[in-house]
Backbone as a printed PyTorch tensor [residue, N CA C, xyz], in Angstrom:
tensor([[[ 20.8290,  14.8150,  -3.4590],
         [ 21.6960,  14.3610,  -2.3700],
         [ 20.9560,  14.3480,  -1.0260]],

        [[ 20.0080,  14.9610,  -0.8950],
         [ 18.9000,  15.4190,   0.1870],
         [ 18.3690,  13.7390,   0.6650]],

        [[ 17.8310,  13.1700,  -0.9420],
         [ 17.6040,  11.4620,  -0.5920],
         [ 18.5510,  10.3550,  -0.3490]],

        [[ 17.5850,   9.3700,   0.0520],
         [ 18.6640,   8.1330,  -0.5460],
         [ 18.1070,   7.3950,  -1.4410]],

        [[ 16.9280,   6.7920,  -1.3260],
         [ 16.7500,   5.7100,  -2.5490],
         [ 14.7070,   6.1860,  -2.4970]],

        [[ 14.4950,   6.6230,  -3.2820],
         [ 12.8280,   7.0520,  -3.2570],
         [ 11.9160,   5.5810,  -4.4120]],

        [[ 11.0600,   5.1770,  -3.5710],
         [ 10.5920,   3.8420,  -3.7560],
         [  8.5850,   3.9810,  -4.2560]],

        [[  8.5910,   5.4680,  -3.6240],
         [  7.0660,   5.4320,  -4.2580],
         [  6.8010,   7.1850,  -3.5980]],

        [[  5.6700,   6.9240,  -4.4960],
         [  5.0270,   8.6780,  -3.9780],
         [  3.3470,   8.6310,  -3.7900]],

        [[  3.0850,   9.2550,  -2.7560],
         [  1.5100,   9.3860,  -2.6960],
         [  1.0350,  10.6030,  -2.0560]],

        [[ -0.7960,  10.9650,  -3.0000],
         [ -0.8520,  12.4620,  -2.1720],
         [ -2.0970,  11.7150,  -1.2910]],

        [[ -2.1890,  12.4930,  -0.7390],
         [ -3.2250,  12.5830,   0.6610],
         [ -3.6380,  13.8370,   1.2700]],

        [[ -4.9400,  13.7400,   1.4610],
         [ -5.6000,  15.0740,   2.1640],
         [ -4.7770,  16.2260,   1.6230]],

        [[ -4.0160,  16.7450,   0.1420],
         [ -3.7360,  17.3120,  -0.1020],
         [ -2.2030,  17.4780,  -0.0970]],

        [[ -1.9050,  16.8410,   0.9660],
         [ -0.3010,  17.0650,   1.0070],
         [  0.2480,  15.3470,   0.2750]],

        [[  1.7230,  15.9590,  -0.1360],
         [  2.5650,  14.4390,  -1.1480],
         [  3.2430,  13.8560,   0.4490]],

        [[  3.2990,  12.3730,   0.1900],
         [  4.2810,  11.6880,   0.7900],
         [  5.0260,  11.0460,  -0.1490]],

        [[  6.6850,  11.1160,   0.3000],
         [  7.8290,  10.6850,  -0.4860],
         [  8.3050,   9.3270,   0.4920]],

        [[  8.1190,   8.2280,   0.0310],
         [  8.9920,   6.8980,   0.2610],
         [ 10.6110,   7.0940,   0.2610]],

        [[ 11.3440,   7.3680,   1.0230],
         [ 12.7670,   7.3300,   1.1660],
         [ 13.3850,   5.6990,   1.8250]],

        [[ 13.3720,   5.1210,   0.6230],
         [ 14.1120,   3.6120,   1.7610],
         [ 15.7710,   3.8080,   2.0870]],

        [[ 16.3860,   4.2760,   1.1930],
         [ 17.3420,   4.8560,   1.7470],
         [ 18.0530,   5.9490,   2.9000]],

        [[ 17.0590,   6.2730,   3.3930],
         [ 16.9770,   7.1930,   4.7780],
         [ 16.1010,   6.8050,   6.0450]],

        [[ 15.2400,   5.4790,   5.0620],
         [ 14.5830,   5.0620,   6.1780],
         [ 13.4980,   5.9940,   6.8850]],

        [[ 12.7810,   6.4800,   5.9160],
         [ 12.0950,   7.5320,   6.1300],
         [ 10.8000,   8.1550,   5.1020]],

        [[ 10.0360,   8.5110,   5.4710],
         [  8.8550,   9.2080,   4.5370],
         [  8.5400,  10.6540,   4.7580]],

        [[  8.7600,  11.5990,   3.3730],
         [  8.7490,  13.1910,   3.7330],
         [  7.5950,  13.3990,   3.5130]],

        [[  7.1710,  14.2260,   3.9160],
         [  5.3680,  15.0100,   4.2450],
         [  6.0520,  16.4530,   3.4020]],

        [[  5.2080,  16.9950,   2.8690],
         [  5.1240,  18.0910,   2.0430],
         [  3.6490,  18.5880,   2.0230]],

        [[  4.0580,  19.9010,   2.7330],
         [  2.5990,  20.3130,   3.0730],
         [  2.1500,  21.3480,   2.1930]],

        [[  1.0010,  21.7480,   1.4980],
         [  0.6650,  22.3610,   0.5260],
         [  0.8310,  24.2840,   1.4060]],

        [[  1.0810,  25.2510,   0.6750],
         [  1.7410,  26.5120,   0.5820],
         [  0.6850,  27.0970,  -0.2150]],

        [[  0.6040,  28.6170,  -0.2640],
         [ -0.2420,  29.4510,  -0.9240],
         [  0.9700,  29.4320,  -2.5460]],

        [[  1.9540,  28.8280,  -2.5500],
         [  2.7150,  29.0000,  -3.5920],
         [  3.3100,  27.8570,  -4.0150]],

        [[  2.5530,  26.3440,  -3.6920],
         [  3.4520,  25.5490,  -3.7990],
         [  3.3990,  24.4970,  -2.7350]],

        [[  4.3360,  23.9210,  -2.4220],
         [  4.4710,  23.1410,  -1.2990],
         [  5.8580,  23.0820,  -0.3980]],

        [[  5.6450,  22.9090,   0.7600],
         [  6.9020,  23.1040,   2.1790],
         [  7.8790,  22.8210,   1.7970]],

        [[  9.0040,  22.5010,   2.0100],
         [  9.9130,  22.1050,   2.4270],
         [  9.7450,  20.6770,   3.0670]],

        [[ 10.6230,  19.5730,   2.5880],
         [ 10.2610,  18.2090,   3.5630],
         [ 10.5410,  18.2160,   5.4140]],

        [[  9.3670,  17.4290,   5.3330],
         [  9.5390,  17.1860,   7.0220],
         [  9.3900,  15.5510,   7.0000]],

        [[ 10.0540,  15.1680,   8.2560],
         [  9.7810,  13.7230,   8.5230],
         [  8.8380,  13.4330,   8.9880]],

        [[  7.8900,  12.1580,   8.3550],
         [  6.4690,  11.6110,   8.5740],
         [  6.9760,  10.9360,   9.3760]],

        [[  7.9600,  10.2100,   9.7970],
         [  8.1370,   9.3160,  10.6690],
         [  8.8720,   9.7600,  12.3570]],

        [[  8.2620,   9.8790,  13.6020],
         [  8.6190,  10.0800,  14.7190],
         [  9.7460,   9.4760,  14.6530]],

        [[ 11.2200,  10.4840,  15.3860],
         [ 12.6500,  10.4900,  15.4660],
         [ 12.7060,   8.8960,  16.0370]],

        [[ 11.9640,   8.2670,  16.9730],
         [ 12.3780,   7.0680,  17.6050],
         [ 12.1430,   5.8850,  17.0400]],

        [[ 11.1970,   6.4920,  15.8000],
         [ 10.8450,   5.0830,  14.4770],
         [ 11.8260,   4.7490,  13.9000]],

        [[ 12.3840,   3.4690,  13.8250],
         [ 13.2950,   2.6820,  13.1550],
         [ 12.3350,   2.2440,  11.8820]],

        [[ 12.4430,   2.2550,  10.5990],
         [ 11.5600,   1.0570,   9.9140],
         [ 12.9710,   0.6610,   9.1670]],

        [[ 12.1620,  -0.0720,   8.5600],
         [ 13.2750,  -0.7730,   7.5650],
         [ 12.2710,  -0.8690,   6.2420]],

        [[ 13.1020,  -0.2620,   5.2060],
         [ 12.4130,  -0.0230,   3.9730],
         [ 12.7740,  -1.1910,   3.1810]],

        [[ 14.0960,  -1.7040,   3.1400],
         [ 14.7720,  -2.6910,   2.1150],
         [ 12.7780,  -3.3520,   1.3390]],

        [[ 13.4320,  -3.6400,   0.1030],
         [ 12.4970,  -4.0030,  -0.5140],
         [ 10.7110,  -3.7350,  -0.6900]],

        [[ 11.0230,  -2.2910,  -0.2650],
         [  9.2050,  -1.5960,  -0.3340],
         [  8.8630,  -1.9590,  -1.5210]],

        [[  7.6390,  -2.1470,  -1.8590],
         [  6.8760,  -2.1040,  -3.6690],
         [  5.6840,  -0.9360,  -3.6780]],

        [[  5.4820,  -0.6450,  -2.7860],
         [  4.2900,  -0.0890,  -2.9400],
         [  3.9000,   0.8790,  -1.0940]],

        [[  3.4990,   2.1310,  -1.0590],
         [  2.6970,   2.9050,  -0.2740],
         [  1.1100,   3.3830,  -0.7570]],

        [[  0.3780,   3.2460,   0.4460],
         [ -0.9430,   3.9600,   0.4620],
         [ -1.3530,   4.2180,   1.5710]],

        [[ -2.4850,   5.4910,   1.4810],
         [ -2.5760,   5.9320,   2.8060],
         [ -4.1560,   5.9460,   3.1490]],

        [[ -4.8230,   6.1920,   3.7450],
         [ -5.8020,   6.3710,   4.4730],
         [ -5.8640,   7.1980,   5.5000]],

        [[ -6.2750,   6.6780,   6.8630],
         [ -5.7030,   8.0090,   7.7800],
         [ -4.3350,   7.2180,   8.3420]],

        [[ -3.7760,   5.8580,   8.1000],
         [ -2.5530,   5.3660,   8.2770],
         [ -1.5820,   5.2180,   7.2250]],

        [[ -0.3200,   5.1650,   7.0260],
         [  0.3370,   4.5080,   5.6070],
         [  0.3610,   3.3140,   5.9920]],

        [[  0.3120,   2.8700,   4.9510],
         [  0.4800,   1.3860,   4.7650],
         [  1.5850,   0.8720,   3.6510]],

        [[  2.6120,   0.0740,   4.4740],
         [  4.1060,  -0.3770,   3.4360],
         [  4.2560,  -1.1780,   2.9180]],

        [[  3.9730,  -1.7320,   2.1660],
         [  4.1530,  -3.2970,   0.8930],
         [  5.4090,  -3.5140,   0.6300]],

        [[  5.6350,  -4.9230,   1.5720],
         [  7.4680,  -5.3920,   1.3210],
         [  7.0850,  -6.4880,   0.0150]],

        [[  8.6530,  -6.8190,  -0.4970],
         [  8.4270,  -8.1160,  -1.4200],
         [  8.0110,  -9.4350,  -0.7410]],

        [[  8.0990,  -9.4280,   0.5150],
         [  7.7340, -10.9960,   1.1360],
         [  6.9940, -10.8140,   1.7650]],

        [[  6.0640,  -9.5940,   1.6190],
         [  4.3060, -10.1910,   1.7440],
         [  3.9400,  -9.1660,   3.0500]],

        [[  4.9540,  -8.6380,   3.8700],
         [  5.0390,  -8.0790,   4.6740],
         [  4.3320,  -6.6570,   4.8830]],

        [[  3.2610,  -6.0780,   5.4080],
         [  3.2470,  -4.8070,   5.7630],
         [  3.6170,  -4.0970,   6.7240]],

        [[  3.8170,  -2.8700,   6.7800],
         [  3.9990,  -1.8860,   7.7430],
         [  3.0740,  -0.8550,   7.4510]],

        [[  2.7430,  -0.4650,   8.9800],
         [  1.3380,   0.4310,   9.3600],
         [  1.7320,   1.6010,  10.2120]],

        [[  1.9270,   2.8450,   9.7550],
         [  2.2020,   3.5900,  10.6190],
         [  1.2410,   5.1920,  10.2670]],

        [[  1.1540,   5.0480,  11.8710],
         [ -0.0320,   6.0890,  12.4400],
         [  0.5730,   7.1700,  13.2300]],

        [[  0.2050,   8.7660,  12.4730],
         [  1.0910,   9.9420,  13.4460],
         [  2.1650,   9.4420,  13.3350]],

        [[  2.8310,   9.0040,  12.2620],
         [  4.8060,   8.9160,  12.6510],
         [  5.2070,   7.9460,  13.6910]],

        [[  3.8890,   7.1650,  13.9200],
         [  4.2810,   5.8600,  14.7530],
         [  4.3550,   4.3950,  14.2670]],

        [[  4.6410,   3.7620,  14.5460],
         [  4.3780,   2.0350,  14.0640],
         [  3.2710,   1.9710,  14.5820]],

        [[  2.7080,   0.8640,  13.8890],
         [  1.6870,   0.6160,  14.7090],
         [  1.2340,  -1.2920,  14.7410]],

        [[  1.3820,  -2.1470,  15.3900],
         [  1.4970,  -3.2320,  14.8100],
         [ -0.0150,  -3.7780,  13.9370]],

        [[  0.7480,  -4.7610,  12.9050],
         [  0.2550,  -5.1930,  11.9600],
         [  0.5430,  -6.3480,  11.4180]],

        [[ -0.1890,  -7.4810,  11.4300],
         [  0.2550,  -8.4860,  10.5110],
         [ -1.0350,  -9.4350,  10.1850]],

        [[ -0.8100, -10.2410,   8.8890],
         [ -1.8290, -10.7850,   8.2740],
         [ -2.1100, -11.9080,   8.7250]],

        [[ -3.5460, -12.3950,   9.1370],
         [ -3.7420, -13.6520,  10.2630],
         [ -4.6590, -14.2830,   9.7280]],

        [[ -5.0240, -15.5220,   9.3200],
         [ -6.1150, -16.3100,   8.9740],
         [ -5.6950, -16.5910,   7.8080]],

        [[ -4.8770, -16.5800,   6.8650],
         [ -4.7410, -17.1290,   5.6140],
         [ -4.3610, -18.4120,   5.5290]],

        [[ -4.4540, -19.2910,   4.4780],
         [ -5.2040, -20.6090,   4.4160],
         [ -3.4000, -20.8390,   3.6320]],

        [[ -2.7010, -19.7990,   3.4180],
         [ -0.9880, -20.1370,   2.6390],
         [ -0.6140, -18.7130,   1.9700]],

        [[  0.7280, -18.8500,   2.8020],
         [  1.4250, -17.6200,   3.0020],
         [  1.5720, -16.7970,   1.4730]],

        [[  1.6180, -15.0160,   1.5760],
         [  1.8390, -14.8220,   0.5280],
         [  2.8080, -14.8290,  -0.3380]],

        [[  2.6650, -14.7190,  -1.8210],
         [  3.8270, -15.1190,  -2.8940],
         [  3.7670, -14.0810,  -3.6700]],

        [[  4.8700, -13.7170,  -3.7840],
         [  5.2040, -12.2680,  -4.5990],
         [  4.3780, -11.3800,  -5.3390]],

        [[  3.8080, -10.8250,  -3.9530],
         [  2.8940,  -9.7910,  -4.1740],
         [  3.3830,  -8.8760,  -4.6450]],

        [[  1.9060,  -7.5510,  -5.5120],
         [  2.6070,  -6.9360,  -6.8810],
         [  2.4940,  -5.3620,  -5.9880]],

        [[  0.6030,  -5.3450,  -4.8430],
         [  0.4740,  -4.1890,  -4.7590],
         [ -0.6030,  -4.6110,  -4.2260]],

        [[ -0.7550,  -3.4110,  -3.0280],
         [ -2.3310,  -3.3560,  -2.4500],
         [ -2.7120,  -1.9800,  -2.6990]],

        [[ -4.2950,  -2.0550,  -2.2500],
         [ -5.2480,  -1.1770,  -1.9480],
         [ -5.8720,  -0.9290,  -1.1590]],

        [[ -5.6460,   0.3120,  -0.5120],
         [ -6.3170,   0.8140,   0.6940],
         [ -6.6850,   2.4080,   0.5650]],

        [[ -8.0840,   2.9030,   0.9470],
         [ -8.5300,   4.1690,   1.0850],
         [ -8.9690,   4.9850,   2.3080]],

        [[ -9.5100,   5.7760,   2.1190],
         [-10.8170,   5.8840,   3.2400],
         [-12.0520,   5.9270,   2.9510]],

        [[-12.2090,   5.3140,   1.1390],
         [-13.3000,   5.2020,   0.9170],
         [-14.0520,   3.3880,   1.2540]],

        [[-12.9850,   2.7110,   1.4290],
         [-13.0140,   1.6230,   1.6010],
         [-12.9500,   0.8870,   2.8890]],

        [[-13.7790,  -0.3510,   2.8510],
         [-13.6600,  -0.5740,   4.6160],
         [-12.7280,  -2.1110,   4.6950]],

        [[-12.1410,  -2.2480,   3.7970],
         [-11.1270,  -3.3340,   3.3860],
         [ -9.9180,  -2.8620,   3.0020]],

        [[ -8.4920,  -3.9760,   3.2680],
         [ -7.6550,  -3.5350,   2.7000],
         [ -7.4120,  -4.8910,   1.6160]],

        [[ -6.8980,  -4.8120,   0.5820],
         [ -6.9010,  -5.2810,  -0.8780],
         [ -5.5780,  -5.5010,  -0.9920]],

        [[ -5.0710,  -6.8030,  -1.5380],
         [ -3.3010,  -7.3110,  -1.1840],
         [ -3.1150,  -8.1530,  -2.6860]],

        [[ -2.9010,  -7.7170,  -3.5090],
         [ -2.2420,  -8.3880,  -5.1080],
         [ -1.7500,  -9.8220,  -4.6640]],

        [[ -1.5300, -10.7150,  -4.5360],
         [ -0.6340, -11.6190,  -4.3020],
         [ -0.5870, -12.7740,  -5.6520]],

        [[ -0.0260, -12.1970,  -6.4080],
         [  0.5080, -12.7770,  -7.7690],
         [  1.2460, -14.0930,  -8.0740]],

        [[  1.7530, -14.1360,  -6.8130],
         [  2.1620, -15.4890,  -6.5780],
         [  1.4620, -16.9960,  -6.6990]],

        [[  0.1720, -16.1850,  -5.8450],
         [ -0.6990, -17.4500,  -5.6830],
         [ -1.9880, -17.0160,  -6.4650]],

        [[ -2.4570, -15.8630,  -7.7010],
         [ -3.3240, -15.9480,  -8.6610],
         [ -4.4300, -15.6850,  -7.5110]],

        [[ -4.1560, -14.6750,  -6.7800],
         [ -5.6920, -14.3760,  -5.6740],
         [ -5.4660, -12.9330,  -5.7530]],

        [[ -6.4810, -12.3690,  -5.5100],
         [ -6.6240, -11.3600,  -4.5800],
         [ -7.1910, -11.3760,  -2.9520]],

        [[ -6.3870, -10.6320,  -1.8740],
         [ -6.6600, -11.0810,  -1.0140],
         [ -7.5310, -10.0190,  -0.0380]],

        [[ -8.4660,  -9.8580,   0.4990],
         [ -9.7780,  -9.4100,   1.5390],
         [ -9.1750,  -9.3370,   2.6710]],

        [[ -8.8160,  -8.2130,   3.4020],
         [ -7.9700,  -8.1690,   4.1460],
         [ -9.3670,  -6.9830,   5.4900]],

        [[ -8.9910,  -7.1050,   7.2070],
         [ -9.8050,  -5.9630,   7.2920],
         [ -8.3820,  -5.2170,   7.4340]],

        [[ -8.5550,  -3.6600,   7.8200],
         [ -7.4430,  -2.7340,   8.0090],
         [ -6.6080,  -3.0480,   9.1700]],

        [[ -6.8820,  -4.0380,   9.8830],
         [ -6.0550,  -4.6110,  10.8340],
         [ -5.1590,  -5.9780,  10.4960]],

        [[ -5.6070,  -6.0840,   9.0850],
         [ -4.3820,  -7.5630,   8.3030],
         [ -5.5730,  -8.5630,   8.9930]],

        [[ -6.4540,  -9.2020,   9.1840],
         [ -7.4010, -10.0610,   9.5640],
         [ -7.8000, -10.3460,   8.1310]],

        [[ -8.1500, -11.8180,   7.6520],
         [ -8.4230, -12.5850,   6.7970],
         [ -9.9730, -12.5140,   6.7810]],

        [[-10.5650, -12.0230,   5.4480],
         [-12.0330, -11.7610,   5.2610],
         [-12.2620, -12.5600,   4.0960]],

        [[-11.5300, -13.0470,   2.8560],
         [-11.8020, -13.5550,   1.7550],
         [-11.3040, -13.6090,   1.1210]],

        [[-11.0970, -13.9870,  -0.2080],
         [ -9.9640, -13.8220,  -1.3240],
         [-10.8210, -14.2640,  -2.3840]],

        [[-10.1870, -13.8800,  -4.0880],
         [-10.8160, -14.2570,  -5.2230],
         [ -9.3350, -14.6580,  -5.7920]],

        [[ -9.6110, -15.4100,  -6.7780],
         [ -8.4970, -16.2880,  -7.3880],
         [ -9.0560, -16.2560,  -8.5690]],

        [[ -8.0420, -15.9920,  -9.7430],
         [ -8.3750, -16.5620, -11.2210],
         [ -6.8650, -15.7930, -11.8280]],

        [[ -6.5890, -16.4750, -13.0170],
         [ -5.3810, -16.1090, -13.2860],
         [ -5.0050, -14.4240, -13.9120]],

        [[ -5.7760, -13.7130, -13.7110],
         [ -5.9690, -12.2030, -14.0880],
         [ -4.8930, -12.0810, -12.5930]],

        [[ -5.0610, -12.1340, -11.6670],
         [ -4.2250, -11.6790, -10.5990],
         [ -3.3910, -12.1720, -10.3140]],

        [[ -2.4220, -13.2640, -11.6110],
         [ -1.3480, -13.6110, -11.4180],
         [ -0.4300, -12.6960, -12.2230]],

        [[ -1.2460, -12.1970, -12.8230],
         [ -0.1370, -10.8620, -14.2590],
         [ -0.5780,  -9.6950, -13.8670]],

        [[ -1.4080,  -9.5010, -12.9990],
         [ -1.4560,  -7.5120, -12.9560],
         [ -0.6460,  -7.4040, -11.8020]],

        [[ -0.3100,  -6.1970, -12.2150],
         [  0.5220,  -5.3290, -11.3800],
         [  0.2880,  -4.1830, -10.5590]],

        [[ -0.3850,  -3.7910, -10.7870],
         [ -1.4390,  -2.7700, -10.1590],
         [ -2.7990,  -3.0970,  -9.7540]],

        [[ -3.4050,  -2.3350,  -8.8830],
         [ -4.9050,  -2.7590,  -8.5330],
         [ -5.9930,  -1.3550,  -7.9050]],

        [[ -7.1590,  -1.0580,  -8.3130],
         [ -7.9750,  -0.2950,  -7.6190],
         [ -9.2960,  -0.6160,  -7.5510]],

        [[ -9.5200,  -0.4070,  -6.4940],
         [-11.0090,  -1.1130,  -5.9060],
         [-12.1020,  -0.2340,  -5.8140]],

        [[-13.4920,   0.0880,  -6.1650],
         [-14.5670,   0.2690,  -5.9540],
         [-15.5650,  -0.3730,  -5.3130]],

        [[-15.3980,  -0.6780,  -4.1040],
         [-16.4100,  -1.0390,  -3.2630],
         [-17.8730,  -1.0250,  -3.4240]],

        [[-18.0960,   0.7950,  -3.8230],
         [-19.3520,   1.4590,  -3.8160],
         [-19.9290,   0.1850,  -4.8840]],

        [[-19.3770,   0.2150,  -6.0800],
         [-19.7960,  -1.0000,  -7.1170],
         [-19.3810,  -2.1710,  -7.4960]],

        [[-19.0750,  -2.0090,  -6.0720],
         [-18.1640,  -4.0180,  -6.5220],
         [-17.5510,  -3.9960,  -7.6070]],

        [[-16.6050,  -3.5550,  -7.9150],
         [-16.0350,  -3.7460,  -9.0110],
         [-14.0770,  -3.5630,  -8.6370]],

        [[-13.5090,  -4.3760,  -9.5660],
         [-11.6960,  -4.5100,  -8.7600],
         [-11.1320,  -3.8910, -10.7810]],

        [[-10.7900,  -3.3880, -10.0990],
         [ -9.3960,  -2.5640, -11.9510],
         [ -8.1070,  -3.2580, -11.5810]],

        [[ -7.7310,  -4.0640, -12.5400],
         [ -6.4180,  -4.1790, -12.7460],
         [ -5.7610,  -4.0460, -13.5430]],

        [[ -4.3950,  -3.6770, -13.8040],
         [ -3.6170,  -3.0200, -14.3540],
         [ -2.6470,  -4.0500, -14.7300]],

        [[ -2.4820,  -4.6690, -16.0040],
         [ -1.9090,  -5.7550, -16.4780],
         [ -1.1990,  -5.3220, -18.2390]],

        [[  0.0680,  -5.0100, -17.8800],
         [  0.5930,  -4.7160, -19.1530],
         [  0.2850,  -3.0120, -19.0330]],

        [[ -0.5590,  -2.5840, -20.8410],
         [ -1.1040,  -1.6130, -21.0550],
         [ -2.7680,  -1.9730, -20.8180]],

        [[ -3.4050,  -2.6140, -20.4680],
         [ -4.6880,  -2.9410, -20.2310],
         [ -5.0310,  -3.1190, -19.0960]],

        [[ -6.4680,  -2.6060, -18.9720],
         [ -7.2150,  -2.6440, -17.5980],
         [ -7.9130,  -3.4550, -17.3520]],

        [[ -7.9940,  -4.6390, -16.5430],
         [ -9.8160,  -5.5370, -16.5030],
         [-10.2370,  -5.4890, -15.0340]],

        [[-11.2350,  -5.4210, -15.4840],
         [-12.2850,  -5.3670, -14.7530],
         [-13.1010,  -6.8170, -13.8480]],

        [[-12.8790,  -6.9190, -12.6650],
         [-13.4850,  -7.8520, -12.0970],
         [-14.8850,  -8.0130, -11.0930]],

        [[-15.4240,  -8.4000, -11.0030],
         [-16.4620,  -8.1860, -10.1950],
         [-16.0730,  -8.9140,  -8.4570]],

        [[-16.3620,  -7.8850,  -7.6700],
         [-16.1780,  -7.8520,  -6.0830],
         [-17.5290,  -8.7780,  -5.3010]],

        [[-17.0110,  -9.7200,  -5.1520],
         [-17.9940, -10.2640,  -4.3560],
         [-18.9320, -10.1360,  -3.1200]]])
C-alpha cells in the first residue's frame, strides 16, 4: 500500500532504486550494516515527473527514464534536468530499452520500431545508429564499448553484434 504502480528496479553504487509511476516518484534505499534503509525519495519535493508509460530505468551518475513514445527523462540529485533527442534523420518507433553506464561514453536507445539501434551522446545528441532486423525483435540491450560488442536479448536468446 506504501506504492502505487512499480515499473522497474535498478542498483547503483550499491544502493536499489524503485520506479514508482504511480506516486510519481523513485525510492533510494540505502545499504545498512543489516540490510537496507527504509525508502526515501530520489526525487526533490518540487519535481513533478510524469511516469505514465515508463519501460525502462538506468543510471549512471544521472537516471535516465524510457517512455513508450521515445521520450526520455534525465534526472540529476532529485532534479530534472533537460533532455531531448536532436539530430535524428526520423522520429522514434516503439522503443524496447536503452543503455547507459558509467562505463560508457554513449547512451544506447532500442528503437524497434524502426530496426536500429540508436548512438546517442548523454545529452540525447545524434552520433550514429546501426540497423538490421535483430533490433526490431530484441527487447533488451547491453553494450560493451571496451569491445565493441552490443548483447541483445531476443526471446530466450542472446546475439551478439559488433559496435562500430
Amino acid at each position: 500500500s506504501d506504492f502505487g504502480e512499480i515499473k522497474d528496479i535498478y542498483g547503483f553504487a550499491g544502493n536499489i532504486y524503485v520506479l514508482d509511476s504511480g506516486k510519481g516518484q523513485i525510492w533510494k534505499y540505502l545499504p545498512t550494516a543489516d540490510g537496507y534503509s527504509d525508502k526515501r525519495p530520489y526525487l526533490n519535493k518540487d519535481v513533478k515527473a510524469d511516469f505514465n508509460g515508463v519501460l525502462r530505468m538506468q543510471i549512471e551518475s544521472s537516471v535516465y527514464v524510457l517512455k513508450t513514445g521515445g521520450e526520455i527523462l534525465r534526472f540529476t540529485r532529485g532534479d530534472k534536468d533537460n533532455f531531448s533527442l536532436g539530430g535524428l534523420d526520423k522520429g522514434v518507433k516503439d522503443p524496447k530499452s536503452l543503455f547507459i553506464s558509467s562505463d560508457t561514453d554513449n547512451l544506447y536507445l532500442l528503437d524497434s520500431g524502426n530496426s536500429r539501434l540508436l548512438i546517442l551522446t548523454k545529452t540525447g545528441a545524434y552520433k550514429g545508429q546501426i540497423t538490421g532486423n535483430r533490433f526490431g525483435t530484441a527487447t533488451d540491450l547491453v553494450v560493451d564499448e571496451k569491445n565493441k560488442k552490443v548483447y541483445l536479448l531476443d526471446g530466450s536468446k542472446i546475439f551478439q553484434v559488433d559496435l562500430k
